[in-house]
LUMTORMAR-194641 format. One line per field, with one value per residue (C-alpha): x, z negated, y; residue number from 0. Coordinates in nm, 2 decimals. Layout:
BEGIN
u: (X, ...)
w: (Z, ...)
v: (Y, ...)
resi: (NUM, ...)
END
This chain:
BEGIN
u: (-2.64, -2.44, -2.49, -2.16, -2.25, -2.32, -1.97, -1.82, -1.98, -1.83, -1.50, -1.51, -1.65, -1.36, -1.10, -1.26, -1.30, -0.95, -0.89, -1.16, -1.03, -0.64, -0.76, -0.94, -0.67, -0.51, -0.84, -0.97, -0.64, -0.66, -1.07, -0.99, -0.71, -0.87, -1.18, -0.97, -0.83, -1.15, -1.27, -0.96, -0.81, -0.45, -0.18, -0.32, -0.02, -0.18, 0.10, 0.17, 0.29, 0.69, 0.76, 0.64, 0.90, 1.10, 0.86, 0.84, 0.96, 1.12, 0.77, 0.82, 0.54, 0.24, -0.11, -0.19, 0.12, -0.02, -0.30, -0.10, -0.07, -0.40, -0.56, -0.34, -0.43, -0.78, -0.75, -0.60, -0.86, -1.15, -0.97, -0.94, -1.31, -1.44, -1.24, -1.29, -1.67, -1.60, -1.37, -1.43, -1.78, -1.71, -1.41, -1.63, -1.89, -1.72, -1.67, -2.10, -2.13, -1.88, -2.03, -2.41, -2.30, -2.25, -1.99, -1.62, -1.58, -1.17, -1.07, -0.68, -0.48, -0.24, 0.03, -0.16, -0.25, 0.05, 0.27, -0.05, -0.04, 0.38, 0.30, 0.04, 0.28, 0.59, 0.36, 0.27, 0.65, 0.77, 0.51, 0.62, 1.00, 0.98, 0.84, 1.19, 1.35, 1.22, 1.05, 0.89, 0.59, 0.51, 0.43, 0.80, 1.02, 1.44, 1.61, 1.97, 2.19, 2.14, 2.21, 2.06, 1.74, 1.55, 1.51, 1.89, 1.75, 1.61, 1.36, 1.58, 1.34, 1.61, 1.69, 1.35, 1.47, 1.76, 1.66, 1.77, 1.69, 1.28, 1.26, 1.48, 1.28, 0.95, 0.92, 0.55, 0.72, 0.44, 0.14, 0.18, 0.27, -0.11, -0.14, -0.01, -0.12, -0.54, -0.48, -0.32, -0.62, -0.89, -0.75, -0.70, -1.07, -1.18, -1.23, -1.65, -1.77, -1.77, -1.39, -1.31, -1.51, -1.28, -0.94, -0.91, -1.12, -0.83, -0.56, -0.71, -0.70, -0.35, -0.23, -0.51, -0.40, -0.03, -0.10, -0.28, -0.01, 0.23, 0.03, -0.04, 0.33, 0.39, 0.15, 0.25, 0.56, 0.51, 0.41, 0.19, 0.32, 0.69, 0.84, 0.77, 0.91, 1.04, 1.21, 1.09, 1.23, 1.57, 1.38, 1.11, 1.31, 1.53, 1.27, 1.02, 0.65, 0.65, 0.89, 1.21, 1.17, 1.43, 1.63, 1.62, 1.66, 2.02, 1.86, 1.89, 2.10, 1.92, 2.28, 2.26, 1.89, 1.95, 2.24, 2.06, 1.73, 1.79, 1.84, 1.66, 1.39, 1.35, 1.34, 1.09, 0.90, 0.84, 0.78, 0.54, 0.36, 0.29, 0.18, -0.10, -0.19, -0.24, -0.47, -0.63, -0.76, -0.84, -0.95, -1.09, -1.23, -1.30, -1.10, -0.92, -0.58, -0.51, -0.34)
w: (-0.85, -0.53, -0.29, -0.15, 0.20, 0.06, -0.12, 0.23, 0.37, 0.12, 0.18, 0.56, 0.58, 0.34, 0.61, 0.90, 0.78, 0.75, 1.08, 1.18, 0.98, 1.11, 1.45, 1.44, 1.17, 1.37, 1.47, 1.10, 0.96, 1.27, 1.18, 0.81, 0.81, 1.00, 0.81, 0.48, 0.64, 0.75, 0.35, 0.27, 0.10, 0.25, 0.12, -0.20, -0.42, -0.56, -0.66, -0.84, -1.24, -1.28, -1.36, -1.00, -0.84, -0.78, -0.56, -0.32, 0.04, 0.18, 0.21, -0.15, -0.45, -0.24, -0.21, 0.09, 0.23, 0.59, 0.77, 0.89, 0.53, 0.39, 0.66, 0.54, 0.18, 0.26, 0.46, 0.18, -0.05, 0.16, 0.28, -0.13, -0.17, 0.12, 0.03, -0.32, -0.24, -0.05, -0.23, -0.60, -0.64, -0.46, -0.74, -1.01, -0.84, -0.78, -1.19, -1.19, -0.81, -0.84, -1.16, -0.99, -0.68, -0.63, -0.76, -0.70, -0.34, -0.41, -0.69, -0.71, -0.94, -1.20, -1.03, -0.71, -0.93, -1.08, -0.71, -0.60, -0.91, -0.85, -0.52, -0.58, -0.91, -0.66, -0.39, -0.64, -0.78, -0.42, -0.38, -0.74, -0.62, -0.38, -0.53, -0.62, -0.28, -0.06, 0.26, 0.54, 0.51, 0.12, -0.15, -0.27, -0.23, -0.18, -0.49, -0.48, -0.77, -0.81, -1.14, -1.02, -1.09, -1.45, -1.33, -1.23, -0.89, -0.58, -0.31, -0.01, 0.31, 0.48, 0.29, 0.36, 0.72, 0.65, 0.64, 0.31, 0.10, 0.16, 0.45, 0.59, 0.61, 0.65, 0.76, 0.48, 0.19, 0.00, 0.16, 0.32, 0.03, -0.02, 0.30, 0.06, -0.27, -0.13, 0.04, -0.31, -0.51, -0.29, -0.36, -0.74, -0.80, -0.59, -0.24, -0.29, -0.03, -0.26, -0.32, 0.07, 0.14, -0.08, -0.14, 0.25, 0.35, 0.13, 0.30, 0.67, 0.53, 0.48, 0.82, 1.02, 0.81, 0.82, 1.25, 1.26, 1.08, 1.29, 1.61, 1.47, 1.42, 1.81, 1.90, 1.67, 1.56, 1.24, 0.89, 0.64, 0.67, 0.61, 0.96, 1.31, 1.65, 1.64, 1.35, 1.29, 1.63, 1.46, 1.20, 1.39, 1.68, 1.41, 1.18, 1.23, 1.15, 1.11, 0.77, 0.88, 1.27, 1.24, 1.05, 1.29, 1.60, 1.49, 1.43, 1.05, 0.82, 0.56, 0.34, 0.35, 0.24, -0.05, -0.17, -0.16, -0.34, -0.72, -0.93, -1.23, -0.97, -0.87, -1.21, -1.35, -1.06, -1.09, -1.43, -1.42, -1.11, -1.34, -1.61, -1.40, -1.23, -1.53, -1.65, -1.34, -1.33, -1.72, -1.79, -1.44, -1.29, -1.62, -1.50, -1.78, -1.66, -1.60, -1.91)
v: (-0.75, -0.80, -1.05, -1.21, -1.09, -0.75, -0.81, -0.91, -0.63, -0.37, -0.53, -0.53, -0.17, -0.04, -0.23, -0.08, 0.27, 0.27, 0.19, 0.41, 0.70, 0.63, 0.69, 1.02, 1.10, 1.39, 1.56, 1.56, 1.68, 1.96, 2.04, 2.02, 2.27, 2.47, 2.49, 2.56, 2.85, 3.00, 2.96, 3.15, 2.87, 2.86, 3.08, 3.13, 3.01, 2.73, 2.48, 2.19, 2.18, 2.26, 1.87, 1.74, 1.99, 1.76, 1.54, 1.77, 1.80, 2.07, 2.29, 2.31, 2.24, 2.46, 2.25, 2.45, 2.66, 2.65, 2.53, 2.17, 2.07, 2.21, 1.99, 1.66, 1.75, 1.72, 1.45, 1.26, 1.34, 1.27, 0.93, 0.82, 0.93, 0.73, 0.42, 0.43, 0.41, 0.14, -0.11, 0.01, -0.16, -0.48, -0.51, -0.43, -0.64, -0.96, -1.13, -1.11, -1.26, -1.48, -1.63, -1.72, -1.85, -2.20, -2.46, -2.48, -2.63, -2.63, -2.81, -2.75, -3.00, -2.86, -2.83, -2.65, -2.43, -2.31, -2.34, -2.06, -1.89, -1.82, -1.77, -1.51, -1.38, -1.34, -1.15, -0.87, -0.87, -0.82, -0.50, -0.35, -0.39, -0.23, 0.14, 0.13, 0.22, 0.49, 0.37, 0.66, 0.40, 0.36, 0.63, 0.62, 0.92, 0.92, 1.16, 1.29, 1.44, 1.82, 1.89, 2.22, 2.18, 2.07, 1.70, 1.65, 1.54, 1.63, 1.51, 1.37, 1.22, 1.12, 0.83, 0.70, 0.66, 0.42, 0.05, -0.10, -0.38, -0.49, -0.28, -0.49, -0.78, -0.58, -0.26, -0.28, -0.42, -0.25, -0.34, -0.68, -0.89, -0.88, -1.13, -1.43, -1.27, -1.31, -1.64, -1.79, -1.61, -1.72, -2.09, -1.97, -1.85, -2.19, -2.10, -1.99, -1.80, -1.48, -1.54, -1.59, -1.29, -1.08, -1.19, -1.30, -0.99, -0.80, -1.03, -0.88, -0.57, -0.57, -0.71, -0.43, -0.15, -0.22, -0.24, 0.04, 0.27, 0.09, 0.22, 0.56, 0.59, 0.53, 0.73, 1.03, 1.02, 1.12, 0.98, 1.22, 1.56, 1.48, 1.32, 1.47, 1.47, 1.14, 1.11, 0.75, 0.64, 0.45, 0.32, 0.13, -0.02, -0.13, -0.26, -0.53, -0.57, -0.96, -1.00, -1.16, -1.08, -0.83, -1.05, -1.33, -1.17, -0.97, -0.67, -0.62, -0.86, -1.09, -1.10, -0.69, -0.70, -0.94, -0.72, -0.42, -0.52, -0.39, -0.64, -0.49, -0.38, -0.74, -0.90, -0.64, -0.67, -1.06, -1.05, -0.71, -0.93, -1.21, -1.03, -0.87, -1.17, -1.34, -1.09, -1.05, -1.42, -1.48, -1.12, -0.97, -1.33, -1.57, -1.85, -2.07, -2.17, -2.55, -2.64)
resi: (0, 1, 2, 3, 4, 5, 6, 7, 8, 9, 10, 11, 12, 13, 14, 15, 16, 17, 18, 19, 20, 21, 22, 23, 24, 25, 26, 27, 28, 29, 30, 31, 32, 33, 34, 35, 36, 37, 38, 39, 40, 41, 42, 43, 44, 45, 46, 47, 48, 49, 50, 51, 52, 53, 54, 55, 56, 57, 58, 59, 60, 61, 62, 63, 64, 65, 66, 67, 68, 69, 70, 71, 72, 73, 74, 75, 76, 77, 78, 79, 80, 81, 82, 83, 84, 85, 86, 87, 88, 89, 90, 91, 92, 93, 94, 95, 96, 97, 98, 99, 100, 101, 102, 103, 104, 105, 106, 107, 108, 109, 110, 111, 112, 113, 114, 115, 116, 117, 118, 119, 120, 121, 122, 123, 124, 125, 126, 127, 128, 129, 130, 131, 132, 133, 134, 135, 136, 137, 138, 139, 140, 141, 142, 143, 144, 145, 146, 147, 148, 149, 150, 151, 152, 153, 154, 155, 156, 157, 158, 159, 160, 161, 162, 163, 164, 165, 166, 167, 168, 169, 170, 171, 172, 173, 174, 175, 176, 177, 178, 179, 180, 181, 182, 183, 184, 185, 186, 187, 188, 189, 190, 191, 192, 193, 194, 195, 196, 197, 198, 199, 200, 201, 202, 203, 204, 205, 206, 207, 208, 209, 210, 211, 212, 213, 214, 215, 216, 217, 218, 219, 220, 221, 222, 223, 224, 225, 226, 227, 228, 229, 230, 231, 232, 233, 234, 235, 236, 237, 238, 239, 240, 241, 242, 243, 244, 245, 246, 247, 248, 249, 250, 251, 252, 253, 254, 255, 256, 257, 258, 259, 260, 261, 262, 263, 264, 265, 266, 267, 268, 269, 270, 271, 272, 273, 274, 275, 276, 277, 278, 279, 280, 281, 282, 283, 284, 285, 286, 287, 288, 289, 290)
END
């Protein structure tokens, strides 16, 4: 069984080797490219199935069309190995460690509870919502009509460059809603030094990561393999890193963001959110909910 400084330990290592690997990220995409064309593994035709065509940027549906994106591929598959060694066994550790360490030291009363439980419900809603509007900084692609092709739509990048809704507020509407999702959970689970270690180690996380992309950016110019040569420029001097900077200093419109955020995206958001955090703390943690 894990320890909760062996916990703490997985947790920081799986924040810092993503800082770690964001920094050298160039010259391992360069080395790894360049080593998958020397194995003859670029150009070879190897694509993705006909339904994800229409995820893909303008170098088509390719896996390795040229050494540049051979080397991101890898990259992106080493990254998700390392960090999954990483993070995965300090989640599946944490139910066992959390249940032999010692008593709650934070005893929230019921309604505590349930103000960090919305809290923590409206955090996870905010990071579902927005998958639902394209962002040169999340996973989430920008589609146009083109009826075409089998899927009626097509990948459109540029949309991702065009602050709308969340990105408004936050240029990481994805990523650091997860700041006040771990500080409500590590009050949730009762504040043990096994529940600090990871929800506020997670909460960290969030704020590095999101910094170091942020710096990355400056210094590169580019996200992934789909902006370069300062294509981001408009975006990030008109988007802010702090949520509601942008907003507050004239730079972006908090009326214009609340507009723009789908409703439906919103509502299913909150309500998805809560659903998970429910079953996070009674099914994942053990915790009985004040009643």
């Amino acid at each position: 069984m894990l320890t909760p400084l062996a916990l703490g330990g997985l947790v920081a290592s799986f924040s810092v080797s993503h800082i770690g690997l964001s920094a050298v990220r160039e010259s391992l995409i360069a080395s790894s490219g360049a080593a998958a064309d020397r194995f003859g593994l670029v150009g070879r035709g190897w694509s993705l199935p006909v339904f994800a065509s229409a995820l893909a940027d303008a170098r088509g549906v390719e896996l390795f069309p040229d050494t540049e994106t051979a080397g991101r591929q890898i990259y992106r598959a080493g990254y998700t190995a390392v960090a999954s060694a990483l993070l995965f066994p300090a989640l599946l550790g944490y139910p066992e460690v959390r249940e032999a360490t010692e008593a709650v030291p934070i005893a929230l009363s019921n309604l505590q509870w349930w103000a960090a439980f919305g809290v923590a419900s409206c955090a996870q809603g905010v990071s579902i919502a927005s998958l639902a509007q394209p962002s040169p900084l999340s996973l989430v692609p920008g589609f146009v009509p083109d009826e075409g092709v089998g899927l009626g739509v097509v990948r459109d990048d540029d949309l991702k460059l065009r602050p709308a809704g969340l990105t408004r507020i936050t240029r990481h509407p994805l990523i650091l809603p997860v700041v006040p999702w771990g500080a409500a959970n590590a009050l949730l689970t009762g504040g043990r030094t096994v529940d600090l270690a990871l929800f506020l180690g997670l909460a960290a996380y969030a704020v590095a990561g999101c910094k170091a992309q942020d710096l990355r950016v400056e210094a590169s110019a580019q996200v992934g393999t789909t902006f370069k040569d300062s294509a981001l420029d408009d975006f990030y001097a008109s988007t802010s890193f702090v949520p509601f900077a942008a907003c507050r200093d004239g730079r972006q419109s908090l009326e214009a963001a609340v507009k723009e955020i789908p409703v439906g995206a919103a509502a299913g958001g909150l309500a998805i959110g809560a659903a998970v955090e429910w079953l996070t703390l009674t099914q994942w943690v053990g915790l009985a909910p004040p009643t």
